[in-house]
C-alpha positions in Angstrom: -24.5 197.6 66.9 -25.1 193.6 65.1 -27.5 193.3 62.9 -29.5 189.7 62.9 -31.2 188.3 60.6 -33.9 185.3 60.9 -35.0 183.6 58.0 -37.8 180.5 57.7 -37.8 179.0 54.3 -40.2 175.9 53.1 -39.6 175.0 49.6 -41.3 171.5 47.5 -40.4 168.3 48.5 -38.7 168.3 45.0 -36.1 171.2 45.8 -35.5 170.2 48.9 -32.0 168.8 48.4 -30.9 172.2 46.1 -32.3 174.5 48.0 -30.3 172.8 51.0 -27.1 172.6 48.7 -27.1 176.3 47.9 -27.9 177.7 51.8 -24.7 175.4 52.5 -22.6 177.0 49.6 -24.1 180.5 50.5 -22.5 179.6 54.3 -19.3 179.3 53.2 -19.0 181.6 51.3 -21.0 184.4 54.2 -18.3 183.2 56.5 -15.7 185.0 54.4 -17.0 188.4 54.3 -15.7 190.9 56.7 -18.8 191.7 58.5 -20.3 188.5 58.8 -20.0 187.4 62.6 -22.5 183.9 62.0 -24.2 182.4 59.1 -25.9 179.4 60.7 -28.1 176.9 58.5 -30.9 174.8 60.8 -33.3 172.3 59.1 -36.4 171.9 60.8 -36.9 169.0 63.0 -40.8 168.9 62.0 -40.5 169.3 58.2 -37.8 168.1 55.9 -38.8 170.9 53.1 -37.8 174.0 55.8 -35.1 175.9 56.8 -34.2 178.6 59.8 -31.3 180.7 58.7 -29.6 183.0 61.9 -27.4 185.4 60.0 -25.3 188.3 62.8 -23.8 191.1 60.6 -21.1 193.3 62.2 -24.2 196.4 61.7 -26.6 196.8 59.1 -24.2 198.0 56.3 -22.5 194.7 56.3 -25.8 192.6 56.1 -26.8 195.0 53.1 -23.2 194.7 51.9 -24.0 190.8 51.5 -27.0 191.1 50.1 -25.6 193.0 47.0 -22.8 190.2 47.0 -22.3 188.0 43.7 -23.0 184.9 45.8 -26.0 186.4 47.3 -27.2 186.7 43.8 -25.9 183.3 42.5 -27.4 181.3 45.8 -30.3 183.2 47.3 -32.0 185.3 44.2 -31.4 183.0 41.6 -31.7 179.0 43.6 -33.4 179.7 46.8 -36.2 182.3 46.2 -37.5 180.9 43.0 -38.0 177.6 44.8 -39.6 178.6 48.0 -43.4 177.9 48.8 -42.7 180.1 52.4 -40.4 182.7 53.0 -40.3 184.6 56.6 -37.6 187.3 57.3 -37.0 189.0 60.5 -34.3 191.7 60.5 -33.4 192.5 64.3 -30.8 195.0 66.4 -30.2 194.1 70.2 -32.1 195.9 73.0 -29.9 198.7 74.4 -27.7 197.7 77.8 -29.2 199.4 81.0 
């Protein structure tokens, strides 16, 4: 069963253009891992300092799979977090088929 994730980010106006470097590094690099089915970066049309990142893992081992990646911890734990004013995370399975 996928595994999505949703993720709302604000950071400063000041770390804007980082924190918007490394989600774009952290794509490409999502892309590659085995699991990963989309890694999609959207800046929000209202406000230039947030971010909406939709993530779909193959199932939950692969999302946890990146999260204990090197880039993960390059990108996310040690750019992204620090700088964030807002952070929002929903972690979501698809309703069963009838």
């Amino acid at each position: 069963m996928t595994y999505a994730v949703i993720a709302h980010y604000r950071c400063a106006p000041e770390d804007t253009e980082l924190v918007r470097a490394s989600l774009l590094a952290m794509r490409e690099h999502t892309r590659t891992e085995p699991a990963n089915l989309a890694y999609v970066v959207h800046a929000d049309t209202e406000d230039a300092n947030a971010f909406v990142l939709y993530e779909v893992y193959a199932d939950r081992a692969g999302f946890e799979a990146h999260a204990a990646s090197d880039h993960f911890a390059e990108h996310i734990v040690g750019v992204v977090r620090p700088r964030l004013r807002e952070r929002r995370v929903t972690f979501a399975a698809p309703l069963p088929a009838d």
